[in-house]
Every structure is written in structure tokens, then in C-alpha cells.
C-alpha positions in Angstrom: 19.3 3.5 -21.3 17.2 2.0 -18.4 12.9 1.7 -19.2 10.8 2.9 -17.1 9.8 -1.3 -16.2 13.3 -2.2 -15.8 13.8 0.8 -13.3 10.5 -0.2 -11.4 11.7 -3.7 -11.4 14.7 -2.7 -10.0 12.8 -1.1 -7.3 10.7 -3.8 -6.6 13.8 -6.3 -6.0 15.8 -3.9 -3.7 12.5 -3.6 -1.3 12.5 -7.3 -1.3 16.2 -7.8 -1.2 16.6 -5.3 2.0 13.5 -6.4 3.8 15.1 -10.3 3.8 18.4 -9.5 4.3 16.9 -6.8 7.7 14.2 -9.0 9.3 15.8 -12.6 8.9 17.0 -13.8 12.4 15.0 -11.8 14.1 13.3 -13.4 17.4 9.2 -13.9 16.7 7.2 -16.4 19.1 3.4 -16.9 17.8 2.5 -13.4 20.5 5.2 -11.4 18.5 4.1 -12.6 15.1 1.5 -9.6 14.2 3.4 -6.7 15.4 6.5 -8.1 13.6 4.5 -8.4 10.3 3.7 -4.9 11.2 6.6 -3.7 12.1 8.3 -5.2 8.7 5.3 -3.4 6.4 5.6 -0.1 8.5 9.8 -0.4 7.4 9.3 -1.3 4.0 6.5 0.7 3.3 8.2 4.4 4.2 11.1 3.6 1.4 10.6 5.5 -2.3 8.1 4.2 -4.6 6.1 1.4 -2.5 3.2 1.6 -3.1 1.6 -1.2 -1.0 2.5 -4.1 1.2 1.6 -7.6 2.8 3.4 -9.3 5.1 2.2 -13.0 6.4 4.3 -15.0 8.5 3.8 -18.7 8.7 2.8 -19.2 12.7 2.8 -23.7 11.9 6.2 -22.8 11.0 6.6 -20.9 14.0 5.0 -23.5 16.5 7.3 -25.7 14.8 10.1 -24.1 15.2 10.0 -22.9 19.0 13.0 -23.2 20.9 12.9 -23.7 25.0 12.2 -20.4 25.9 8.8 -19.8 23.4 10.9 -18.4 20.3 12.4 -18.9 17.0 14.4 -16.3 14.6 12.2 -15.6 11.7 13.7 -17.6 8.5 12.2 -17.3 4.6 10.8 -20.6 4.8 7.5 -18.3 6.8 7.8 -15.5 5.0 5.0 -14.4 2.8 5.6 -11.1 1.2 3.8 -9.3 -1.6 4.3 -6.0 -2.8 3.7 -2.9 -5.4 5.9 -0.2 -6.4 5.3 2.8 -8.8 7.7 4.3 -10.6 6.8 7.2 -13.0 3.6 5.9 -14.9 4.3 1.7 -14.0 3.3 -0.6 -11.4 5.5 -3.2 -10.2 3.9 -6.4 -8.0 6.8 -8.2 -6.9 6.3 -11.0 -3.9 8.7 -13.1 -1.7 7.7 -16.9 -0.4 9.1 -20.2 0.0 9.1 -22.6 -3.2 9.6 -25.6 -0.8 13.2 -25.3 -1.7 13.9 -21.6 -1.1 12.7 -18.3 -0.3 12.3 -16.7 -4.2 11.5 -13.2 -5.1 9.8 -12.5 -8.1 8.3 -10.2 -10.2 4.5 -11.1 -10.8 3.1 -8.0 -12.6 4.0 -5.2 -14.3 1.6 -2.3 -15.5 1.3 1.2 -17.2 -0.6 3.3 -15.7 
């Protein structure tokens, strides 16, 4: 038998899981940066149980990154993703960012509520 927290965990990972695995490689230049972190909360945020979510990408990464023509594909090394779920009566915060070594998800908090 599942809990209520593992099933909300479970949640939390598959929103973070999807949304790397949708947005990565996609083309962002520092004009395109905003509506892209919209665009990726707007996606995330109409799938079951999200609750909330904040997208931040890294634009030094971005100017860093540039190619000839003003662009880069978007890579985990700028994401900066944090997010809530609720399933039944617990809240899941769950976030995404670079450790310096790799883009890790993890669970931060969970709650009854």
C-alpha cells in the first residue's frame, strides 16, 4: 500500500522529471528568457495536483553560452525550479537546480494539511 506522502512524492518527481526531459534543448537567448520561464510554469502548472510553481533561468549562463546567431538551448546547468503539489490532505515542495555537478531534483518539504 502507497501513503498518501509517497503518492505526493511521486507527483512531485514526475512534474520535475517531464518538465526537464520537455524544455531541455530548447532555443532561449536573454529576450526569450521570461516568456520561456513562462511558458514552462504555464505547462507544468495545468498537470494534476500542482499546486504552485517557479521557474528562474540562469541569463550569466545564458550570455555565456550564446552561440553566433544570439542563442543557446536551455540545459539544467540554468534551471531553477521549485515547486508544490497536493495530493489529498499533503503538500509536497519538490525543486530542480544545478549542484555544480548536475541538475538534482529533490524533495524539500512535505506537509499535512
Amino acid at each position: 500500500m502507497v501513503t498518501e506522502s509517497e503518492r505526493a512524492a511521486f507527483e512531485a518527481g514526475i512534474k520535475l522529471g517531464a518538465l526537464y526531459h520537455q524544455f531541455t534543448g530548447t532555443p532561449v537567448g536573454l529576450d526569450t528568457a521570461e516568456s520561456l520561464e513562462q511558458a514552462i510554469k504555464s505547462s507544468i502548472s495545468l498537470q494534476p495536483y500542482v499546486r504552485d510553481v517557479r521557474v528562474r533561468i540562469d541569463r550569466n549562463i545564458i550570455s555565456e553560452s550564446l552561440n553566433r546567431f544570439g542563442y543557446c538551448e536551455l540545459n539544467g546547468r540554468m534551471l531553477d525550479v521549485s515547486l508544490e503539489v497536493e495530493f489529498e490532505k499533503t503538500r509536497v515542495c519538490a525543486a530542480l537546480k544545478y549542484d555544480g555537478n548536475y541538475p538534482m531534483m529533490r524533495i524539500e518539504e512535505v506537509h499535512g494539511i
